[in-house]
KOLNU-837579 format. One record per residue (C-alpha): z, x, y. Coordinates in steps of 0.02 Angstrom, whole numbers, padded with zeros to 5 digits, always signed. Layout:
<torzas>
ZXY...
</torzas>
This chain:
<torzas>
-00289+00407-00938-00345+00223-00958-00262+00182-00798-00352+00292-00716-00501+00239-00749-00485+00111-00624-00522+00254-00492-00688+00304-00560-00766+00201-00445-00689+00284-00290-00773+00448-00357-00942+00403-00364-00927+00364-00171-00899+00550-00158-00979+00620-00282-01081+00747-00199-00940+00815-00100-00860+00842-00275-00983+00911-00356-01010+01038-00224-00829+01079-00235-00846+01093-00400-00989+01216-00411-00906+01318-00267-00764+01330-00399-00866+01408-00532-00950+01549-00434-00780+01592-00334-00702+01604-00518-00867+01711-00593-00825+01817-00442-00660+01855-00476-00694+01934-00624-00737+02075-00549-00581+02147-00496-00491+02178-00663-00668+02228-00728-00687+02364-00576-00496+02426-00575-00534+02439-00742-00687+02576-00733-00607+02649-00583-00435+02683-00694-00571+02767-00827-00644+02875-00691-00474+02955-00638-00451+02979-00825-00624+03058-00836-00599+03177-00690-00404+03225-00753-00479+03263-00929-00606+03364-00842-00753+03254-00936-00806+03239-00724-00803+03402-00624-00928+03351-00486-00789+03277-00347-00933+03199-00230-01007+03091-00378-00843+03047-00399-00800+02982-00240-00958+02903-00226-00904+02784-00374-00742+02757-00309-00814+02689-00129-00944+02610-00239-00810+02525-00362-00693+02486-00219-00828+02409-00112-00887+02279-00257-00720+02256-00270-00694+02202-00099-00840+02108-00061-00823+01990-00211-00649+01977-00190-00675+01917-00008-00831+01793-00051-00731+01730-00194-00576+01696-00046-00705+01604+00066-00773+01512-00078-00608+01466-00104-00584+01382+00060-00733+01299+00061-00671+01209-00135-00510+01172-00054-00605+01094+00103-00711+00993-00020-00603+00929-00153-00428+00886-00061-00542+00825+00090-00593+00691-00007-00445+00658-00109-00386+00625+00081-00515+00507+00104-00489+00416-00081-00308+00400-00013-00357+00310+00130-00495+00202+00031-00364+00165-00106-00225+00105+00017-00356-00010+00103-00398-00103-00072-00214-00120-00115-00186-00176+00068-00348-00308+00068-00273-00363-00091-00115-00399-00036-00194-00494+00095-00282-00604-00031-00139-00622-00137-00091-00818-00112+00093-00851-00010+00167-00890-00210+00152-00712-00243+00262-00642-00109+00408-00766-00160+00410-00675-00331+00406-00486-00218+00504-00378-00136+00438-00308+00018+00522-00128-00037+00404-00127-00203+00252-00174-00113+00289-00031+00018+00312+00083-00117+00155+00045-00217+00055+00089-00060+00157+00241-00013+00210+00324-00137+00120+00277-00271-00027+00285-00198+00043+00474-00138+00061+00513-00328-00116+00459-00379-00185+00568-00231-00113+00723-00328-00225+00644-00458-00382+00648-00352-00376+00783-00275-00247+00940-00320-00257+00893-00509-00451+00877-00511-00457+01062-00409-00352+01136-00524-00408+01071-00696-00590+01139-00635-00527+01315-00582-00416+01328-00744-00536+01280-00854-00684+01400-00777-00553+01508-00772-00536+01542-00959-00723+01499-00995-00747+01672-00891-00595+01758-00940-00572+01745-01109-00773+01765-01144-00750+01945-01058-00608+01995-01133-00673+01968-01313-00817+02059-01246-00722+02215-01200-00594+02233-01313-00606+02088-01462-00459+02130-01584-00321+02149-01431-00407+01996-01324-00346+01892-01489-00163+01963-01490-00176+01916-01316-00201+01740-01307-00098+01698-01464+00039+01629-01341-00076+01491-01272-00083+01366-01416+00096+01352-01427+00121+01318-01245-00032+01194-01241+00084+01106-01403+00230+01110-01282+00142+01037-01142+00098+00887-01250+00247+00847-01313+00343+00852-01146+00192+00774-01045+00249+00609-01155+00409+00606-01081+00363+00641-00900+00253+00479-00902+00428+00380-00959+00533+00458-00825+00424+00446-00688+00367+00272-00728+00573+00241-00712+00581+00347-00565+00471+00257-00468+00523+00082-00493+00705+00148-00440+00619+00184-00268+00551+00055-00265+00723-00059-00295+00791+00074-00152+00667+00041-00041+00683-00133-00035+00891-00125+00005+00835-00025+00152+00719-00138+00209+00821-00290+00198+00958-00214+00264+00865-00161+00435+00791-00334+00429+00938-00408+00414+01065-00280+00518+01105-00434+00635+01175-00517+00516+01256-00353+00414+01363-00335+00576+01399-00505+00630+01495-00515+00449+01569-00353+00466+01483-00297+00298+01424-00141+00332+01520-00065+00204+01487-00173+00076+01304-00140+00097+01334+00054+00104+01424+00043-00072+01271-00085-00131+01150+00068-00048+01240+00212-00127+01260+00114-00313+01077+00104-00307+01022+00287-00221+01165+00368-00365+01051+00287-00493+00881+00355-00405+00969+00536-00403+01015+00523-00587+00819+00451-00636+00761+00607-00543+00880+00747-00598+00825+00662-00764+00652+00698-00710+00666+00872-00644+00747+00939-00794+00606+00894-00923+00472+00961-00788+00591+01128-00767+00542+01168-00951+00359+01222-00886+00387+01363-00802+00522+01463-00898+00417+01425-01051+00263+01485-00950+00345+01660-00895+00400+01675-01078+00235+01661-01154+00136+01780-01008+00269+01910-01032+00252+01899-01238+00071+01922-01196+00077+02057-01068+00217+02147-01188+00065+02115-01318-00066+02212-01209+00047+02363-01184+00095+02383-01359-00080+02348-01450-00180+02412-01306-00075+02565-01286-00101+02597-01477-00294+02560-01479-00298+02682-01349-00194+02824-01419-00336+02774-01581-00477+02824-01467-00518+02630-01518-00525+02578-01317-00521+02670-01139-00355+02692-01056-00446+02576-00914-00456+02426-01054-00273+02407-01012-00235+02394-00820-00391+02276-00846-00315+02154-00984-00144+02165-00874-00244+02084-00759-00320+01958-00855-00176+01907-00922-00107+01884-00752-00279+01790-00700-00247+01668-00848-00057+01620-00785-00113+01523-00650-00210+01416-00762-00081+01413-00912+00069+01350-00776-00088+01228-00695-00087+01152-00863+00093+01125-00852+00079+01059-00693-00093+00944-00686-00018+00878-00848+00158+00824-00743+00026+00763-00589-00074+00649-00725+00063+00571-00804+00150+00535-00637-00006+00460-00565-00036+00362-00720+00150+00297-00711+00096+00267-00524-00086+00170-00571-00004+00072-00683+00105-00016-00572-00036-00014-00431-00134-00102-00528-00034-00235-00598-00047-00309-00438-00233-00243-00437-00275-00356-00582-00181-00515-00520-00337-00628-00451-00283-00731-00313-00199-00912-00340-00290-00974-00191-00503-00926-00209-00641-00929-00064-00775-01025-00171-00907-01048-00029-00960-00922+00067-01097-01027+00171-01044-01071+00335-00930-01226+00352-00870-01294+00538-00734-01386+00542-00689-01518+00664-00523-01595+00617-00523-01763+00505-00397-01730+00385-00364-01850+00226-00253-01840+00088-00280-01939-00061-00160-01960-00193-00069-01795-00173+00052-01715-00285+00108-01542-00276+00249-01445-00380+00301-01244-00322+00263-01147-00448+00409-01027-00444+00560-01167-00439+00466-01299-00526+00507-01420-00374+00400-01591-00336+00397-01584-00155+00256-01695-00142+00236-01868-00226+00068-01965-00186+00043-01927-00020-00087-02023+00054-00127-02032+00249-00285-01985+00363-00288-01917+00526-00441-01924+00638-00517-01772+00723-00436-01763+00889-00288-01878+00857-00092-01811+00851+00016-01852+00687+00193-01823+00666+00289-01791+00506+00465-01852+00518+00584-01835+00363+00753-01751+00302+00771-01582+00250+00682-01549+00086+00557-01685+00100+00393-01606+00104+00351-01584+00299+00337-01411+00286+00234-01405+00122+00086-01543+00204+00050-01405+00327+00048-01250+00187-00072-01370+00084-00197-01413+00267-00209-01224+00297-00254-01201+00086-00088-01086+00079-00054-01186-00061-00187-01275-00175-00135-01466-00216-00063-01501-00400-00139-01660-00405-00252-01783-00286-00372-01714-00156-00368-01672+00012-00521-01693+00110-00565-01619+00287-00725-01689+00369-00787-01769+00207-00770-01620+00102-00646-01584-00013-00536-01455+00062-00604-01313-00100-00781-01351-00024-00753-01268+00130-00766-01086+00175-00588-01029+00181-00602-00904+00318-00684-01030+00415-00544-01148+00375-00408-01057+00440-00482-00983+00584-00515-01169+00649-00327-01178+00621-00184-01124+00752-00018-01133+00659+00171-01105+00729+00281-01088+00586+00466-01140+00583+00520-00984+00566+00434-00880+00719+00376-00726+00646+00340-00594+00796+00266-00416+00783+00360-00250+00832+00235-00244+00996+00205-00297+01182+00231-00496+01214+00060-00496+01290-00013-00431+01117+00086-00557+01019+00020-00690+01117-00159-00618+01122-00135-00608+00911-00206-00784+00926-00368-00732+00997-00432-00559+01003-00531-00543+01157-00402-00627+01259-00408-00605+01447-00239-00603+01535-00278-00727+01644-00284-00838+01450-00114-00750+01411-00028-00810+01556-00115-00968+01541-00047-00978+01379+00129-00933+01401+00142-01064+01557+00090-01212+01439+00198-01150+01290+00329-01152+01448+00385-00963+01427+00291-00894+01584+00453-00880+01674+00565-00798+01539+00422-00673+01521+00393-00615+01715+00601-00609+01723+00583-00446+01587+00594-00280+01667+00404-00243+01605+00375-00435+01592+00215-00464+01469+00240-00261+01433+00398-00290+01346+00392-00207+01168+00478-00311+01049+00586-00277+00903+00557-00294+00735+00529-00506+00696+00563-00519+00909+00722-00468+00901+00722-00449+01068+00711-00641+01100+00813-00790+01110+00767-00919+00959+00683-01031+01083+00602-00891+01157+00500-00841+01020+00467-01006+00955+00364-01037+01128+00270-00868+01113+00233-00947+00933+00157-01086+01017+00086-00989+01133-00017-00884+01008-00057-01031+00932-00127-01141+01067-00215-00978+01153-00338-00989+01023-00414-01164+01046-00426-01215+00867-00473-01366+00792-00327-01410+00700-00144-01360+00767+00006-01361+00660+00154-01378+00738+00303-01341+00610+00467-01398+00676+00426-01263+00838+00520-01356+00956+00705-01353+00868+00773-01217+00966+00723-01265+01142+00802-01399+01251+00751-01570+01267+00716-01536+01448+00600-01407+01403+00532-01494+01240+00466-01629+01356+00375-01507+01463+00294-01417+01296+00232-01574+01243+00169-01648+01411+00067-01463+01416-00008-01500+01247-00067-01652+01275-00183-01581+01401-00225-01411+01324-00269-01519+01140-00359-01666+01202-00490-01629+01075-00388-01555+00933-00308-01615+00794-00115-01589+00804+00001-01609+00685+00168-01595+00710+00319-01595+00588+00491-01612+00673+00663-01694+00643+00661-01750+00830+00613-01941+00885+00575-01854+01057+00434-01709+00981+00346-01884+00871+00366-02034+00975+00203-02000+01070+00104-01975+00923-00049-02082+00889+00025-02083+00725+00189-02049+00635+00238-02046+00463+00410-02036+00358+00440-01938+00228+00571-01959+00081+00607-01868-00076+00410-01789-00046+00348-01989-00034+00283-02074+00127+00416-02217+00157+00357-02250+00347+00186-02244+00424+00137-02301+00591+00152-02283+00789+00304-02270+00872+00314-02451+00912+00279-02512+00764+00413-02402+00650+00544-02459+00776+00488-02640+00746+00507-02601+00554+00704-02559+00586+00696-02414+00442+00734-02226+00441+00640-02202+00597+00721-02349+00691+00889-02292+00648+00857-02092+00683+00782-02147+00852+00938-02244+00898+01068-02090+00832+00958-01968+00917+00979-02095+01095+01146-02091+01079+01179-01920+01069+01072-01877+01218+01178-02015+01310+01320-01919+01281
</torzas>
């Protein structure tokens, strides 16, 4: 249970509704008791009036209505009491659901960009499905249960000793040994399920990759490769389950075992204490029912036990990535503006995960309002100075300052909304063009939209689509051409009016026709923002107040465009390649 205690929390927010529920429990089960207590005297009755001990036949129908209508009306009350639990407790195991998926979601979001290079998308998606769907049995079906089982016996058992003490104790014999049973298999649920559930977890992310990915599944033809991958892996889910399913089909054979051993036990004592003039015939029928009362609760043992050790398995893995606190940390959370002087001092910087240097004192400073470009070779750190400016990343070594504060001084969510990033790899959501476009800025009008798409140069592809800004995209903006999306990238990006943009290699996919028209369009649109942009085109840098060269994570080149061509280096020579393959 220790992993569940995490969730304690979640039940004080509700505790009232609980309680309630759990109170409406008690008196539906008190009421209950009535029926087998009722059938019981009226069984005595008829026995009275056949052994002629009642001869008046109106006093004895008057007990029968009389009998039959308790019987009714608390048998009814307890019914509607019984919705009302039901609407109480699995109500708000409903609503813990939904508060539990937000705090694993909200923590995901938090998570720094390190963490999701060590996960799979399919195990994240199942930790906030179906885990999350195992510790709601937990919350709600379990708790119900374990309350109604538990008042169950308090008034069963209590009344049965009561009315008949020496066969009451024959009766419930069987119950310790199934409660012994229950514990020993309960250990082995937890075990299975915990295996279980990391197996769907392993399936789940094949899936996913493979729709992600079903472009390139079919371009090399591997569709059945990944269908024998798929089936390897969903064989070895089946067998995890079937594992599963035959420890948990143990409860309920051993559960109709031990009820029938007791009822067999009522018949046979009870028959005999009655033959003994030791207890009315009517003792019987009654502790037949009792009996039958108490299975519910003996196979709800059974069962809550399977729920708890399943959601434990479940909690456990939910909060491993509950207790992981965030590489990257918000340490201010006064109000910080940022307008756009950017300085890095000294920097070093090493991923975590490969052990990589991409960054080897870095030094440079952009003013607010100025443009910078990174130039460099693949693998030289142009990608990681923009991860470390939007705090994505925190520096190894050296310090980055923005507008004379160190970069941790600043109010994070402050810091990145100032920021307007295009990525080099153009991530679009599964919606409308206008909306991805309008992700940049929430109250966007579409007379902003349009504006935005005509500087990012994509109005015209747009309006040429059958339901032009309408157009549903699919998944990652499928839908579009590689250049396409990187302009609604910028688009989204530039829509917002941030103080900082950062421009990562956007502009690789798109002609140099229509790179010069992106650019000319930003340098009207981000006369007053800082822009930096990191590309392995002369063309995207040249007009650049200033441009540095990276090598091996080091800055090798750093000046305007005039001046690196005077220097006759890297730049210099890529400038000249890159003019005479446009020549051609």
């Amino acid at each position: 249970m220790k992993e569940l205690k995490k969730l304690n929390k979640l039940f004080v927010k509700y505790k009232w509704q609980l309680l309630g529920g759990f109170l409406v429990t008690i008196i539906a089960r008190v009421l209950s008791i009535f029926l087998p207590k009722y059938i019981g005297k009226i069984i005595n009755l008829l026995n009275d009036w056949g052994n002629g001990k009642i001869t008046d036949e109106s006093f004895l129908n008057d007990q029968l209505l009389l009998y039959i209508g308790i019987i009714l009306g608390t048998t009814l009350l307890s019914a509607g009491l019984t919705f009302v639990m039901r609407q109480l407790i699995i109500v708000v195991s409903r609503h813990l659901e939904y508060d539990l998926k937000n705090i694993i979601y909200n923590q995901y979001q938090r998570l720094s960009l390190g963490f999701y290079k060590q996960n799979r998308t399919g195990d994240l998606m199942n930790r906030i499905s179906e885990d999350v769907s195992k510790v709601r049995m937990y919350m709600g079906p379990a708790l119900m249960y374990s309350v109604n089982m538990i008042t169950l016996f308090a008034v069963v058992i209590p009344a049965m000793i009561y009315t008949a003490p020496t066969l009451a104790i024959y009766t419930i014999i069987p119950l310790p040994f199934l409660s012994v049973a229950i514990y020993l298999v309960s250990r082995e649920i937890q075990k299975r399920s915990k295996l279980v559930q990391e197996q769907l977890s392993s399936l789940n992310t094949i899936a996913q990759e493979s729709f992600s990915g079903i472009s390139v599944i079919k371009a090399y033809n591997l569709s059945q490769q990944m269908n024998e991958q798929f089936t390897v892996v969903a064989n070895d889910s089946k067998e995890k389950n079937i594992d599963l399913a035959r420890i948990q089909a143990l409860f309920f054979p051993l559960m109709v075992l031990l009820i029938g051993l007791s009822n067999i036990l009522v018949l046979y004592i009870g028959g005999k204490q009655a033959a003994e003039g030791i207890i009315e015939v009517g003792v019987i029928p009654e502790f037949l029912i009792y009996v039958n009362m108490l299975t519910w609760p003996v196979a709800v043992v059974g069962w809550v036990t399977n729920m708890v050790q399943q959601a434990a398995a479940s909690q456990k893995r939910i909060n491993e990535f509950l207790d992981i606190n965030p590489a990257i940390q918000n340490l201010v959370e006064t109000d910080t503006p940022v307008t756009g002087n950017i300085t890095f001092n000294n920097v070093n910087f090493v991923y975590e995960d490969t052990n990589i240097q991409a960054l080897k004192d870095v030094s440079f400073s952009v003013e607010a309002g100025k443009t910078l470009a990174i130039l460099g070779k693949t693998g030289s750190g142009k990608s990681t100075i923009l991860e470390l400016i939007g705090r994505l990343y925190d520096v190894t070594d050296g310090t980055i300052v923005i507008d004379n504060h160190p970069i941790k001084e600043l109010n994070l969510d402050i810091l990145r909304q100032a920021i307007g990033y295009v990525p080099q790899d153009a991530f679009l959501f599964s919606d409308t063009i206008g909306n991805n476009i309008a992700f940049g800025k929430k109250d966007a009008s579409e007379e902003e939209i349009i504006e935005a798409a005509k500087n990012a140069v994509v109005h015209k592809n747009i309006i040429d689509f059958t339901n032009d800004y309408d157009t549903v995209l699919g998944e990652r903006g499928i839908t579009l051409s590689g250049g396409q999306k990187q302009r609604v990238s910028i688009a989204r990006a530039i829509i917002k009016k941030p103080q900082i943009l950062l421009f990562d290699d956007c502009l690789s996919a798109v002609d140099t026709e229509t790179e010069e028209k992106i650019l000319n369009n930003l340098k009207k649109v981000t006369k007053n923002t800082t822009t930096i942009i990191v590309s392995h085109r002369v063309s995207s840098a040249k007009n650049a107040d200033q441009i540095i060269v990276l090598d091996e994570g080091r800055v090798v080149e750093n000046g305007n465009h005039e001046s690196l061509i005077k220097n006759n280096g890297y730049y210099a020579e890529l400038y000249t390649n890159q003019m005479m393959e446009d020549d051609r």
